[in-house]
N, C-alpha and C positions, 0 to 999 in steps of 0.2 A: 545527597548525591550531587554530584561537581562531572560536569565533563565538557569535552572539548571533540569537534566535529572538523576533521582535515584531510589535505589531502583531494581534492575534487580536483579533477573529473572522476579517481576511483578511492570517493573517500573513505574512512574511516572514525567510528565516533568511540573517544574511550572516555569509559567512565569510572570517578573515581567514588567509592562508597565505605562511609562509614563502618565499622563494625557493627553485623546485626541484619546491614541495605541488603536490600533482595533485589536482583533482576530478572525480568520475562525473558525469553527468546523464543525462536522457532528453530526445530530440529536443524543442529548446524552453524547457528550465525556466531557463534564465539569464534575469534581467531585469535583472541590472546589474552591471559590474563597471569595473576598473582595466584600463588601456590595454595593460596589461602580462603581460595573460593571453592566452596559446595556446590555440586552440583546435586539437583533431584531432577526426574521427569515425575510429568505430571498428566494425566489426562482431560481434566477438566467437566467431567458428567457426559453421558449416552447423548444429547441433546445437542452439545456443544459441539463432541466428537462426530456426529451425524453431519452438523451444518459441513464439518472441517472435510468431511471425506467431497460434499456435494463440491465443496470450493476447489479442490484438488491440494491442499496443504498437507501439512502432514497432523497424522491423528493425536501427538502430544505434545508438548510445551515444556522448556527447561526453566527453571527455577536454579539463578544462581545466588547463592548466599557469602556476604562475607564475613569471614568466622576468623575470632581472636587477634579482631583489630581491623584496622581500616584493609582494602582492599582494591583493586584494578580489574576490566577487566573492557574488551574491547571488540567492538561489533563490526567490521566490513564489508562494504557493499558489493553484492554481487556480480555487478553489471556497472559499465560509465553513466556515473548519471551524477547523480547528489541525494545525501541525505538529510532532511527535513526533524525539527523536537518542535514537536506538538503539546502546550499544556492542556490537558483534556481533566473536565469536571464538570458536576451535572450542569446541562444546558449547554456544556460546550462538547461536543459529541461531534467527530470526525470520519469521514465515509472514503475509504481509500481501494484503488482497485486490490485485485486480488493478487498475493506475493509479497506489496508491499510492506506490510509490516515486518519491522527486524529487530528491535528491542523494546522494554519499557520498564518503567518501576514497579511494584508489585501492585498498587493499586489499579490498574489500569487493565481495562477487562476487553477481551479479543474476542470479537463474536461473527459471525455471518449475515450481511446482508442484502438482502434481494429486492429486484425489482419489485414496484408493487402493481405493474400494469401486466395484463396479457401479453399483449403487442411489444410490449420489455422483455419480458421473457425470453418468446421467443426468438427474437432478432435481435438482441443487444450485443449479441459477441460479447466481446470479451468483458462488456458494462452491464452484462447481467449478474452475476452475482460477485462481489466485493467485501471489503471491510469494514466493521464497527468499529472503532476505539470509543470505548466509554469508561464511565467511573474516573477517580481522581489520581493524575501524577505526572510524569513525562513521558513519550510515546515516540521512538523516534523510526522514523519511514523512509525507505530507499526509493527512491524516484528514478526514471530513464530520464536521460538527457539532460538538457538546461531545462530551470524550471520556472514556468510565466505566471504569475499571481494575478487577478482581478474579482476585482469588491463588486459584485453584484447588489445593487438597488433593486430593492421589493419591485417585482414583475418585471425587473430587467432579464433579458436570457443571452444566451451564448450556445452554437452549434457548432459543434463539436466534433470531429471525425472517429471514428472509435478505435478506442486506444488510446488518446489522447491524454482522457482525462484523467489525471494522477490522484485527485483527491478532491473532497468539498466539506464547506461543512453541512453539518446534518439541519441547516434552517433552509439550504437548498432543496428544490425538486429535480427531478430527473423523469426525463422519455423519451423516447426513441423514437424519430422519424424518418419517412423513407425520403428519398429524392426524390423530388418535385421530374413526373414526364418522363416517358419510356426513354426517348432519346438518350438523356442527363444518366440513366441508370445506366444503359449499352453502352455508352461510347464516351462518359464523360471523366472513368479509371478512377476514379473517388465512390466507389461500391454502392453499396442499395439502400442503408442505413445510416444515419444520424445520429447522434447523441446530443440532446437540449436541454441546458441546465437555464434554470430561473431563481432566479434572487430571491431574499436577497441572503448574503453571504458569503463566504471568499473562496473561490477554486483553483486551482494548479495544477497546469498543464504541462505537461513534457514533452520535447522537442523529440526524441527520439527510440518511441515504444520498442520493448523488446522484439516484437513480432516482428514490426516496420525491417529494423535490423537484420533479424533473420530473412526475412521474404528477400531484401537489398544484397545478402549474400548468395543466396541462393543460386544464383544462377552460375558463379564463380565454381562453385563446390564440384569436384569429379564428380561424376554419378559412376557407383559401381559397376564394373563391366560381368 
């Protein structure tokens, strides 16, 4: 599989595959392809389909195939941002919030994962439950915004606003602190929760979360009368 990622701030990644190459999606993300591509959905086992409803995604997964010869087919991002190719294989296992994934090779296995603190749980917003990418191939992730890379060294951390963080990988920790002083929580418009990631390993951060966005229009928007 060959492809090429363009087009940023609302880019586009198309990929070109072999006769035989399969691709993942998520219900929807094809926006264009060769005549020649199979489509199947798939549901992937009760387990898998469980995590998928908790995360809010959708409960099945398309399987494109390219049949009787090479093949096209092209995945766009949903929102201005960038999109990210991930080589994921054992020990390199990537933890992406939730939504971002939007394509992958057929190796490349999509799972649900959660906090593993209480105090995560319940106060993580929107960093409580996210994505796996594991097993072996290419993985590629739609991000919000410009997207800010830093290598965390073993017990280095990073605090993090929530929402922020686009992705890490899975040699990272993660949890949730509140703001330091009643005052800092009432009156300082940076909300009650944290997000702290510790090294070491590489994370990516987006300038400008979907949410962010929306809350920033909101107040433009008619309200119906």
């Amino acid at each position: 599989m060959r492809y090429s990622i363009e087009g940023e701030p609302m880019p586009v990644v198309i990929c070109e595959l072999e006769a035989g190459e399969k691709m993942i999606t998520e219900k929807g993300a094809m926006s264009w392809m060769s005549p020649n591509m199979k489509m199947e959905t798939v549901g992937g086992g009760v387990g898998k389909m469980f995590g998928r409803i908790l995360s809010g995604e959708s409960l099945f997964l398309n399987n494109y195939t390219a049949e009787r010869g090479p093949g096209m087919i092209a995945f766009a991002s949903s929102f201005t941002g960038a999109i990210r190719a991930f080589e994921i294989s054992p020990g390199k296992n990537m933890i992406c919030q939730k939504s971002a994934f939007l394509a992958s090779t057929a190796g490349v296995e999509l799972s649900t994962f959660f906090q593993k603190k209480i105090g995560s749980g319940f106060f993580g917003g929107e960093g409580f439950i996210m994505q796996k990418l594991s097993g072996q191939g290419v993985a590629f992730v739609e991000f919000d915004g410009y997207i800010k890379e830093y290598e965390l060294a073993a017990g280095q951390a990073m605090i993090i606003d929530t929402g922020y963080l686009a992705a890490m990988e899975e040699t990272c920790s993660i949890d949730i602190q509140s703001v330091p002083g009643l005052k800092n929580m009432v009156f300082g418009g940076e909300g009650v929760f944290n997000t702290r990631i510790t090294g070491p390993g590489k994370i990516y951060l987006q300038s400008m979360p979907i949410s962010q966005m929306a809350g920033a229009l909101l107040p433009y928007i008619p309200s119906g009368s």
